[in-house]
PDB file of N, H, CA, C and O in Angstrom:
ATOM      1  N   UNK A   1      14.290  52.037 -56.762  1.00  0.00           N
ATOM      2  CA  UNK A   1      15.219  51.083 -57.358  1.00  0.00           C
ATOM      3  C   UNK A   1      16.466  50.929 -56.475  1.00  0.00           C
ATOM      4  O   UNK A   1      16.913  49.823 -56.172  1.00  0.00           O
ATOM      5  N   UNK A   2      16.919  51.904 -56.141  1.00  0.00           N
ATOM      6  H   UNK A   2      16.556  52.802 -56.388  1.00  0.00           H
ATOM      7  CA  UNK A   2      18.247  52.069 -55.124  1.00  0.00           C
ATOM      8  C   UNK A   2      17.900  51.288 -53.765  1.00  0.00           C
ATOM      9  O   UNK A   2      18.669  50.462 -53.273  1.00  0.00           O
ATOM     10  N   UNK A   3      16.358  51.723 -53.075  1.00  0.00           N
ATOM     11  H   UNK A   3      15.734  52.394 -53.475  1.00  0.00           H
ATOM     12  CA  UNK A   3      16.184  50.837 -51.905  1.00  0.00           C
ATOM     13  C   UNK A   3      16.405  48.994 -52.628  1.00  0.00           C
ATOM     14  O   UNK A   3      17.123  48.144 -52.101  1.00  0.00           O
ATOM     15  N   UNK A   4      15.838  48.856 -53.499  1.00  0.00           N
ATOM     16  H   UNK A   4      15.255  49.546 -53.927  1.00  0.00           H
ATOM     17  CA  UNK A   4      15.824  47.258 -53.466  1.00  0.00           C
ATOM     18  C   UNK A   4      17.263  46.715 -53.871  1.00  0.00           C
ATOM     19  O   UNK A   4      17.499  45.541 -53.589  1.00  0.00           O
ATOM     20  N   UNK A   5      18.415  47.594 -54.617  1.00  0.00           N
ATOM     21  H   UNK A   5      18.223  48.548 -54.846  1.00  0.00           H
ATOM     22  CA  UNK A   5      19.128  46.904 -54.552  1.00  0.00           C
ATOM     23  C   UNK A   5      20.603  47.463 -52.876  1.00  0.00           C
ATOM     24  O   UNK A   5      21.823  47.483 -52.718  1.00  0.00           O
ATOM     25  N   UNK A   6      19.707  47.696 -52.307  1.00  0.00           N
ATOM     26  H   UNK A   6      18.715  47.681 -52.435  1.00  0.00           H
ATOM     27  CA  UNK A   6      20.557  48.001 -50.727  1.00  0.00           C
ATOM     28  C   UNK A   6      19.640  47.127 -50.095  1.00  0.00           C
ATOM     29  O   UNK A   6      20.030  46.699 -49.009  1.00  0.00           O
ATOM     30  N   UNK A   7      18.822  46.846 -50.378  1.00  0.00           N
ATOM     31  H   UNK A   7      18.505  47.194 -51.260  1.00  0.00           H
ATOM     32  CA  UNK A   7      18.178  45.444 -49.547  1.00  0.00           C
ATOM     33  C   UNK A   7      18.529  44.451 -50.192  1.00  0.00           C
ATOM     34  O   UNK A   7      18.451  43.380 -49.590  1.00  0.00           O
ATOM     35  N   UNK A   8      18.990  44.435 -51.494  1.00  0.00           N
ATOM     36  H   UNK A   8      19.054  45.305 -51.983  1.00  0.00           H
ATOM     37  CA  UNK A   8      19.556  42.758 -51.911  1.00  0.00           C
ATOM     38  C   UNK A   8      20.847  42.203 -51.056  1.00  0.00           C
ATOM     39  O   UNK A   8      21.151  41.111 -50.576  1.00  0.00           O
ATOM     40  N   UNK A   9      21.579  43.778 -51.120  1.00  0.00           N
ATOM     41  H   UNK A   9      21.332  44.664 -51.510  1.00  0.00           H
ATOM     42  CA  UNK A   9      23.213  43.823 -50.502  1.00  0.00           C
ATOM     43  C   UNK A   9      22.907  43.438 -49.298  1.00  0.00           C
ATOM     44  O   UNK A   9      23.550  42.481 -48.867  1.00  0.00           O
ATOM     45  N   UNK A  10      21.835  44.063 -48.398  1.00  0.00           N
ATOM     46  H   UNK A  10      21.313  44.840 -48.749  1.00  0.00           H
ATOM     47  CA  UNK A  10      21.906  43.813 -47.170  1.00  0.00           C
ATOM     48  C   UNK A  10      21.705  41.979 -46.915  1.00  0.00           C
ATOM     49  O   UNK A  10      22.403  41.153 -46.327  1.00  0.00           O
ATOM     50  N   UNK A  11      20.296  41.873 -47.740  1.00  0.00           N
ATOM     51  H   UNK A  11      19.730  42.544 -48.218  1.00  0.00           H
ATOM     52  CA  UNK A  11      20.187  40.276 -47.462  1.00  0.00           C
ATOM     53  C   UNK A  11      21.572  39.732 -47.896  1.00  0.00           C
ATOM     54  O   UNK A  11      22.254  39.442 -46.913  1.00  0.00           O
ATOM     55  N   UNK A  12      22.076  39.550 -48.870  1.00  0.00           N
ATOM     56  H   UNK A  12      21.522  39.786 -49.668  1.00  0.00           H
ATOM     57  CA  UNK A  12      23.243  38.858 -49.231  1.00  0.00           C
ATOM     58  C   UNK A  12      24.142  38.598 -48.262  1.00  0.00           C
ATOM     59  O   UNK A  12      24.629  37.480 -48.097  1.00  0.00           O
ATOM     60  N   UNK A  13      24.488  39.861 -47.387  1.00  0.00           N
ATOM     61  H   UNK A  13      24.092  40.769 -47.521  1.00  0.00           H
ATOM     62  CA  UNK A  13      25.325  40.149 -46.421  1.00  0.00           C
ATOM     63  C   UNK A  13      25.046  39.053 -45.067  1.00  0.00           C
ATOM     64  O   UNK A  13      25.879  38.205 -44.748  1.00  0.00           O
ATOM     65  N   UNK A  14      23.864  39.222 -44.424  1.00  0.00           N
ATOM     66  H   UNK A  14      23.187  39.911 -44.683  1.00  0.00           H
ATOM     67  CA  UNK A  14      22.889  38.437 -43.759  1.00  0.00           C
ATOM     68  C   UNK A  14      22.995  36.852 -44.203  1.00  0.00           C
ATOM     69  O   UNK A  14      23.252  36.071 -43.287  1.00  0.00           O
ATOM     70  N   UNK A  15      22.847  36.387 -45.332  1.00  0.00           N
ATOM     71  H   UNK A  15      22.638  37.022 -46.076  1.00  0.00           H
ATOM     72  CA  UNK A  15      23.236  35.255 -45.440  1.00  0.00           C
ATOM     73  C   UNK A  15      24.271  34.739 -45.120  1.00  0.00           C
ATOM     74  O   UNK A  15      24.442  33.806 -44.336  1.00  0.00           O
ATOM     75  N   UNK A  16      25.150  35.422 -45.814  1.00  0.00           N
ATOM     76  H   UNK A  16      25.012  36.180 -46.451  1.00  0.00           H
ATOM     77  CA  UNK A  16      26.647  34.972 -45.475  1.00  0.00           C
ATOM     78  C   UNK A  16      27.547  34.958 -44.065  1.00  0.00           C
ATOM     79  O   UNK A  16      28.672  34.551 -43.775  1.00  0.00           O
ATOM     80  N   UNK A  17      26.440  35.630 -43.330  1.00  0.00           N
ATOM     81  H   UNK A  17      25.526  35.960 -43.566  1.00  0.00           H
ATOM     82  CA  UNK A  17      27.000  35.384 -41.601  1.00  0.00           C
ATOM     83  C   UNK A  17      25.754  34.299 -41.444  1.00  0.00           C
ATOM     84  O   UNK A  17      26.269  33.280 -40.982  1.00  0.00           O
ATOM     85  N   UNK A  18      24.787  34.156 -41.573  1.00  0.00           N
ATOM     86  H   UNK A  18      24.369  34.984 -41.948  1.00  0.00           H
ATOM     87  CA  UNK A  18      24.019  33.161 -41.172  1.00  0.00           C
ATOM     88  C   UNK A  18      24.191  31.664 -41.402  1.00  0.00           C
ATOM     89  O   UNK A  18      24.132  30.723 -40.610  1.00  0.00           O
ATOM     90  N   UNK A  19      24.492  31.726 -43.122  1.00  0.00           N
ATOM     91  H   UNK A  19      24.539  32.489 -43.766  1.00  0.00           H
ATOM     92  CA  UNK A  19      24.526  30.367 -43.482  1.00  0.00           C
ATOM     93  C   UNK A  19      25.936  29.602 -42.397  1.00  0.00           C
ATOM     94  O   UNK A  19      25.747  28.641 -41.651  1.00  0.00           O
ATOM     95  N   UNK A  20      26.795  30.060 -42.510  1.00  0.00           N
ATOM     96  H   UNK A  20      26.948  30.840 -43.115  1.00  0.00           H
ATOM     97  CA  UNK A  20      27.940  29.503 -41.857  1.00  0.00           C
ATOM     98  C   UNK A  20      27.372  28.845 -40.226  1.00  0.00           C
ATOM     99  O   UNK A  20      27.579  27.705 -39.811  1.00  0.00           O
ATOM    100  N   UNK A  21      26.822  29.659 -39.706  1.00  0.00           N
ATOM    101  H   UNK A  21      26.654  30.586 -40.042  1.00  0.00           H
ATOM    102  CA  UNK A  21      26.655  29.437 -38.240  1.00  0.00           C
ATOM    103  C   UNK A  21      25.668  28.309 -38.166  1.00  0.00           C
ATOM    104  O   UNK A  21      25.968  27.176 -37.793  1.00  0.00           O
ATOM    105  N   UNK A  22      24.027  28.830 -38.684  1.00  0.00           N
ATOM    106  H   UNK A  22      23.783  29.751 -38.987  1.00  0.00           H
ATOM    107  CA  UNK A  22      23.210  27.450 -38.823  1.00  0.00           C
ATOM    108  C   UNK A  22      23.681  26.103 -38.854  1.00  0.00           C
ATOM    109  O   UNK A  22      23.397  25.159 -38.117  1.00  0.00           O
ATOM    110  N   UNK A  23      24.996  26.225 -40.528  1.00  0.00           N
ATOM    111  H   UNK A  23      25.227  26.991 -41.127  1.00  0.00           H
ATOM    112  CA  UNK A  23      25.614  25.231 -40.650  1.00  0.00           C
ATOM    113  C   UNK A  23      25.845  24.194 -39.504  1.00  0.00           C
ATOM    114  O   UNK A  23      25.423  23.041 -39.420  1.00  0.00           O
ATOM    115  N   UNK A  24      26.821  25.085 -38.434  1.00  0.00           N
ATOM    116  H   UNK A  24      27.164  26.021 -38.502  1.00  0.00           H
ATOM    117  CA  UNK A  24      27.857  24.176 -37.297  1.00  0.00           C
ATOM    118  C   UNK A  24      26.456  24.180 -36.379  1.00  0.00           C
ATOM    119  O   UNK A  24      26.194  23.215 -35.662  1.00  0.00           O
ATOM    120  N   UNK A  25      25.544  25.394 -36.466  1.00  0.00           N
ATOM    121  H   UNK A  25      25.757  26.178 -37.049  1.00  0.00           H
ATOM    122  CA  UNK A  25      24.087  24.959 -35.198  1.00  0.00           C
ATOM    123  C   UNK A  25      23.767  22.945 -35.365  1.00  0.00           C
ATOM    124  O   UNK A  25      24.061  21.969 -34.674  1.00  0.00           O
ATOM    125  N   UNK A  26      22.874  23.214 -36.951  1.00  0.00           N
ATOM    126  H   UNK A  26      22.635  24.007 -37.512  1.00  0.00           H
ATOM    127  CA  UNK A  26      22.389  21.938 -37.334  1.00  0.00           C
ATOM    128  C   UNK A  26      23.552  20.431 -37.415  1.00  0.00           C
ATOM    129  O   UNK A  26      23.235  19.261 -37.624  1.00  0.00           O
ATOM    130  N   UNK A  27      25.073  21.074 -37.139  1.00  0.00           N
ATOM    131  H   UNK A  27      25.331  22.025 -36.969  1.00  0.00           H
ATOM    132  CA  UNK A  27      25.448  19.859 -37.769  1.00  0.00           C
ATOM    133  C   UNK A  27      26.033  19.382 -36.263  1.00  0.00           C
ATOM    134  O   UNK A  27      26.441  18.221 -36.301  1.00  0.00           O
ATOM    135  N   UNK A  28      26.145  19.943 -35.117  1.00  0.00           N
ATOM    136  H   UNK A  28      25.813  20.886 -35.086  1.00  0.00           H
ATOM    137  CA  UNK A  28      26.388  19.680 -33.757  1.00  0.00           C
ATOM    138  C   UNK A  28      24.849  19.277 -33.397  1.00  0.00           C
ATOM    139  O   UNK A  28      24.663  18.724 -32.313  1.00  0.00           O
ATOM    140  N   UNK A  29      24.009  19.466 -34.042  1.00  0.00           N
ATOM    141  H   UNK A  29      24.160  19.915 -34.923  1.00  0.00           H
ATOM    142  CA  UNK A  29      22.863  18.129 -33.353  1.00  0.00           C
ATOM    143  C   UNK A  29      22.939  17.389 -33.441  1.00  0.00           C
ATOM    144  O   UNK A  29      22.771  16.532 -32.574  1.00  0.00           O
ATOM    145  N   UNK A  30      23.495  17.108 -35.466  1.00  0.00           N
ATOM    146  H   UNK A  30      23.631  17.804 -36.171  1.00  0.00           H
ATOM    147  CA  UNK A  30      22.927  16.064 -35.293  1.00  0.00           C
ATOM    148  C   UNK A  30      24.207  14.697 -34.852  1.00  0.00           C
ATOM    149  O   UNK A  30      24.147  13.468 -34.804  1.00  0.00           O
ATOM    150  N   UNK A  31      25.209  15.643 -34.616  1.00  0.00           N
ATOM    151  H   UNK A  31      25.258  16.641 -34.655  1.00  0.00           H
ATOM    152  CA  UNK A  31      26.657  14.430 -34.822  1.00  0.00           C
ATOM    153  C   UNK A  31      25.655  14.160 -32.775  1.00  0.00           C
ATOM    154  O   UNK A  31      25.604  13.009 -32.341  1.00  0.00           O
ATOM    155  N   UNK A  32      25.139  15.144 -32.051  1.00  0.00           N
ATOM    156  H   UNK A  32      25.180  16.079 -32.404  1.00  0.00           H
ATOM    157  CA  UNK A  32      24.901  15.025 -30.915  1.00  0.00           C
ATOM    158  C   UNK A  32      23.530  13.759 -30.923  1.00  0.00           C
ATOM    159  O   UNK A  32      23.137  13.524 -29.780  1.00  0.00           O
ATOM    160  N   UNK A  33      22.984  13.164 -31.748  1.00  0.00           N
ATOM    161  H   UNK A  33      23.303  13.355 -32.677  1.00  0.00           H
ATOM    162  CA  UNK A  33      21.441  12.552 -31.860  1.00  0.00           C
ATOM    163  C   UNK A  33      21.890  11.065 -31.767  1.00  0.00           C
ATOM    164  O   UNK A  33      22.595  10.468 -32.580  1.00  0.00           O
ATOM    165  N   UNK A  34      21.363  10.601 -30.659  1.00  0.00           N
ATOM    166  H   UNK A  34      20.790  11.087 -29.998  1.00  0.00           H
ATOM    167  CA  UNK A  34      21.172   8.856 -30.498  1.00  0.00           C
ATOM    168  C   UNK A  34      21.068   8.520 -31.310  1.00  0.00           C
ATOM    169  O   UNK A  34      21.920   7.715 -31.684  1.00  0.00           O
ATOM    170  N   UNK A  35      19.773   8.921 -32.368  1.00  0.00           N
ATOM    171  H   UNK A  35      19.080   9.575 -32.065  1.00  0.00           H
ATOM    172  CA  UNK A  35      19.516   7.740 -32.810  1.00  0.00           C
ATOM    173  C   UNK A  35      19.921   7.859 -34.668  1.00  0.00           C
ATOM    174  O   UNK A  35      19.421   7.301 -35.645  1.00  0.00           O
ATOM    175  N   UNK A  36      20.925   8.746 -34.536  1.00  0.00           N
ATOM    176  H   UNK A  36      21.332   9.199 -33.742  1.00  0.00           H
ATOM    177  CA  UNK A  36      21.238   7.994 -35.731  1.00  0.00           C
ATOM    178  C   UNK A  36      23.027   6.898 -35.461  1.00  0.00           C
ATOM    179  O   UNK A  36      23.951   6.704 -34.670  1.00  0.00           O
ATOM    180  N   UNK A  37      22.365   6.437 -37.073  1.00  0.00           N
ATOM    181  H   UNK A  37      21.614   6.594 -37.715  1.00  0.00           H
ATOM    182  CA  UNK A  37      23.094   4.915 -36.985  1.00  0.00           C
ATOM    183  C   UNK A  37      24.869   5.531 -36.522  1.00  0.00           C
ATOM    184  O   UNK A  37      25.332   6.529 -37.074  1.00  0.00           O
ATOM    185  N   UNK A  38      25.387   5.012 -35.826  1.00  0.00           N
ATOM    186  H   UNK A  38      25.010   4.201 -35.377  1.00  0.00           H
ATOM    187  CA  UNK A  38      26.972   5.113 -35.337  1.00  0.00           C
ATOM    188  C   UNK A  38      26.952   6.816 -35.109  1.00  0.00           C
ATOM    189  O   UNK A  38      27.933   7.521 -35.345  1.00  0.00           O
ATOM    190  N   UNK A  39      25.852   7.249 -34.685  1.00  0.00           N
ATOM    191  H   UNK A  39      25.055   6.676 -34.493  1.00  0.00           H
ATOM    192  CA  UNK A  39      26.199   8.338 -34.017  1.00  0.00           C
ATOM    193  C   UNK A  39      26.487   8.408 -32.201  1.00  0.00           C
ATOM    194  O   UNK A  39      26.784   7.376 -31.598  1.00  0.00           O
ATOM    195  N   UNK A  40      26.368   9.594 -31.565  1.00  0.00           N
ATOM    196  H   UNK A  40      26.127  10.431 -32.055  1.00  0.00           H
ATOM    197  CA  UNK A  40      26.796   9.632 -29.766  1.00  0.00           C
ATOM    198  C   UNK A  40      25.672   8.506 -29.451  1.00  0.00           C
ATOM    199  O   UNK A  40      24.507   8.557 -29.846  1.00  0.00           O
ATOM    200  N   UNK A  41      26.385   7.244 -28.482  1.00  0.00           N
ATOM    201  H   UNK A  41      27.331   7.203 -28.162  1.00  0.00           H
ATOM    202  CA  UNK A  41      25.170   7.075 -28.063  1.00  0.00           C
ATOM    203  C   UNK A  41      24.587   5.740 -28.068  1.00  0.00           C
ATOM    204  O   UNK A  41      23.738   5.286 -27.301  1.00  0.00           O
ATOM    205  N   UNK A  42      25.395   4.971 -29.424  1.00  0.00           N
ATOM    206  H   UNK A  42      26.085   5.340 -30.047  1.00  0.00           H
ATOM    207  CA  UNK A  42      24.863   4.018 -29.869  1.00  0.00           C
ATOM    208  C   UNK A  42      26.195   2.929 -28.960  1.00  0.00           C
ATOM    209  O   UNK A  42      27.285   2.574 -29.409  1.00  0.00           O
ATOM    210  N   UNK A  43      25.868   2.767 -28.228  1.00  0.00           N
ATOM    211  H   UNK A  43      24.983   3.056 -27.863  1.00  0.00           H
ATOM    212  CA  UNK A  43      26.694   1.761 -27.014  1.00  0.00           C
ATOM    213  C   UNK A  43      25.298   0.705 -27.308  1.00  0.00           C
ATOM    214  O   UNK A  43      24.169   0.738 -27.799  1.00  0.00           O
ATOM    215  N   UNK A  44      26.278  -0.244 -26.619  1.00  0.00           N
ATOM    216  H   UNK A  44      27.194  -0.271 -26.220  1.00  0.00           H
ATOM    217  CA  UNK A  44      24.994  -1.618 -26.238  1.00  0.00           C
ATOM    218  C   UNK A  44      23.860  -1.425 -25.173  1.00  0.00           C
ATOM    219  O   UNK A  44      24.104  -1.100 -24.011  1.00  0.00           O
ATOM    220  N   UNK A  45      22.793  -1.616 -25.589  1.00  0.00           N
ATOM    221  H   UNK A  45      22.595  -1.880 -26.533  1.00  0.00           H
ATOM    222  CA  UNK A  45      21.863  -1.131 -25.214  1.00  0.00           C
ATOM    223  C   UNK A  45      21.768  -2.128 -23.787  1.00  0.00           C
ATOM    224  O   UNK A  45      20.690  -1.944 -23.221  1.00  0.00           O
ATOM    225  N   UNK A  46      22.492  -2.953 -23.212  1.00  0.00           N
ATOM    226  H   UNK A  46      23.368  -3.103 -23.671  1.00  0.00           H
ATOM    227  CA  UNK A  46      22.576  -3.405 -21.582  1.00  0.00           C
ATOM    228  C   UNK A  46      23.483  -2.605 -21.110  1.00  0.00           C
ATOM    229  O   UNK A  46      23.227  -2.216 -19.971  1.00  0.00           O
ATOM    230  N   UNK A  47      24.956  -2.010 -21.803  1.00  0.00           N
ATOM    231  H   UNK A  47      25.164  -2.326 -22.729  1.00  0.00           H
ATOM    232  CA  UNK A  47      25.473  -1.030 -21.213  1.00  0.00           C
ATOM    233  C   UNK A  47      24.658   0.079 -20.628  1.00  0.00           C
ATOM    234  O   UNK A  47      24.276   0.418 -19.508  1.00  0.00           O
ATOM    235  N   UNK A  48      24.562   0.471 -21.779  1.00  0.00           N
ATOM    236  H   UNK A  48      24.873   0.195 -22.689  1.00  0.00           H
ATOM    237  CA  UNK A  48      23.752   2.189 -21.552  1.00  0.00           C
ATOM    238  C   UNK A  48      23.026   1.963 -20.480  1.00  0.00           C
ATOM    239  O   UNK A  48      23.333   2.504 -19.418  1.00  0.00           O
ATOM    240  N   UNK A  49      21.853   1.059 -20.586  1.00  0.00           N
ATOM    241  H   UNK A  49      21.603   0.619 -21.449  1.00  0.00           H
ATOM    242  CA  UNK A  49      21.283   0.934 -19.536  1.00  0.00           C
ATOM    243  C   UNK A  49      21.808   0.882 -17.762  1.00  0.00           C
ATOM    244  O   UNK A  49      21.288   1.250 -16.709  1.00  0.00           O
ATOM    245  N   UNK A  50      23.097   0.219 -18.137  1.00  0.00           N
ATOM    246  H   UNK A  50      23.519  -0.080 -18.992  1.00  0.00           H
ATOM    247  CA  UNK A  50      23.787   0.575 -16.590  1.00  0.00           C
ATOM    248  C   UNK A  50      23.935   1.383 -16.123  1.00  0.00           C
ATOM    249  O   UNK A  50      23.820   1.499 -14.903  1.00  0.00           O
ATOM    250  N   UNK A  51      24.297   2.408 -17.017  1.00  0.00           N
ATOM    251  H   UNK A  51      24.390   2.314 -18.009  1.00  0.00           H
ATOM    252  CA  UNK A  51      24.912   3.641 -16.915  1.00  0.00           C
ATOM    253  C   UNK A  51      23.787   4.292 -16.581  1.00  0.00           C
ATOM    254  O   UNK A  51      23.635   4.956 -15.556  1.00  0.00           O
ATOM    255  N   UNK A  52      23.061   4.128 -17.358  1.00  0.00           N
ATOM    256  H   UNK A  52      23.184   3.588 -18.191  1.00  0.00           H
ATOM    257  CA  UNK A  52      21.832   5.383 -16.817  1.00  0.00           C
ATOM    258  C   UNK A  52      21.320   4.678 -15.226  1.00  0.00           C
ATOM    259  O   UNK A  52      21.213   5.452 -14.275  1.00  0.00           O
ATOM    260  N   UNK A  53      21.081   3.481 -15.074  1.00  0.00           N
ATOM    261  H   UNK A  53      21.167   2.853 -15.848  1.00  0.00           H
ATOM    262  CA  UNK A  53      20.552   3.269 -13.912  1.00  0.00           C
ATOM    263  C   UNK A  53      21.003   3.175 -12.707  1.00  0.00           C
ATOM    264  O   UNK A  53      20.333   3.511 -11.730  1.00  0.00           O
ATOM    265  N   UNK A  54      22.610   2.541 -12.615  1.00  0.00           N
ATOM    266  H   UNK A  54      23.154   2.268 -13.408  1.00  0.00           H
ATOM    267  CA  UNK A  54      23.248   2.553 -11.682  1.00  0.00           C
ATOM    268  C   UNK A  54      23.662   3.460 -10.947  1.00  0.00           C
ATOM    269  O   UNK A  54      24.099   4.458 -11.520  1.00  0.00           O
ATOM    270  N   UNK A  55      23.670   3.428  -9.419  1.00  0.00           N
ATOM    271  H   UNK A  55      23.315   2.617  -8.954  1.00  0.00           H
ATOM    272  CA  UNK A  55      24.031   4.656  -8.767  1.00  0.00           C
ATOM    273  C   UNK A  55      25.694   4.962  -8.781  1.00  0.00           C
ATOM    274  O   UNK A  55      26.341   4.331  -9.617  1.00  0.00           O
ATOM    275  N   UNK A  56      26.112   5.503  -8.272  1.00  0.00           N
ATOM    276  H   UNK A  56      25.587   6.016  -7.593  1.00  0.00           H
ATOM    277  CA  UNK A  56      28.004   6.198  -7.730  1.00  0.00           C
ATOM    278  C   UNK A  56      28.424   4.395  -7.896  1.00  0.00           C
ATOM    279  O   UNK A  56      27.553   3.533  -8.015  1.00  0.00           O
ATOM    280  N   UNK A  57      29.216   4.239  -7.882  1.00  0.00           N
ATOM    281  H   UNK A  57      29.924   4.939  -7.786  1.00  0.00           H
ATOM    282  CA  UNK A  57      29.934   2.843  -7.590  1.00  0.00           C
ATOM    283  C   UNK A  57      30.522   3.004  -6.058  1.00  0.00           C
ATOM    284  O   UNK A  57      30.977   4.105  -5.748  1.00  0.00           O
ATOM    285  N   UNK A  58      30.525   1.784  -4.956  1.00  0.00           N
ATOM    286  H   UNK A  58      30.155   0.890  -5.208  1.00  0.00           H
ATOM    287  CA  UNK A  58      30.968   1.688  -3.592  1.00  0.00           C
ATOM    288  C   UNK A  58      31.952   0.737  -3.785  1.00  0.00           C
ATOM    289  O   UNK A  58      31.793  -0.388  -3.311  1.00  0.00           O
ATOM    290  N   UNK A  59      32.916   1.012  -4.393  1.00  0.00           N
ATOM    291  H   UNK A  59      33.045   1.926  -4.779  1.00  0.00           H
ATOM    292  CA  UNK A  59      34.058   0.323  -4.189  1.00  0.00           C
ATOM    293  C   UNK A  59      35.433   0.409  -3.697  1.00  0.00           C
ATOM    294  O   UNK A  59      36.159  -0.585  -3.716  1.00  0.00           O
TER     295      UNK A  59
END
């Protein structure tokens, strides 16, 4: 009986450093993900395209 409730404490414990971190893991993807709507990324799609294709600028 004593082991399961020092393994409840322990999980409990474990959560409460985990949940927090996952949190900022999952929520820096997704603010980081193209394709959602007005997230990083969503420029005009002839821009972007410059950008990705064009070399250094010679000016």
């Amino acid at each position: 009986m004593s082991f399961a409730i020092a393994s409840l404490i322990v999980l409990v414990i474990v959560a409460l450093v985990l949940i927090p971190i996952l949190i900022r893991v999952f929520g820096e993807a997704a603010r980081r993900n193209p394709n959602r709507p007005g997230g990083e990324g969503r420029s005009e799609p002839d821009e972007e395209a410059r950008q990705r294709h064009s070399g250094p600028s010679r000016g």
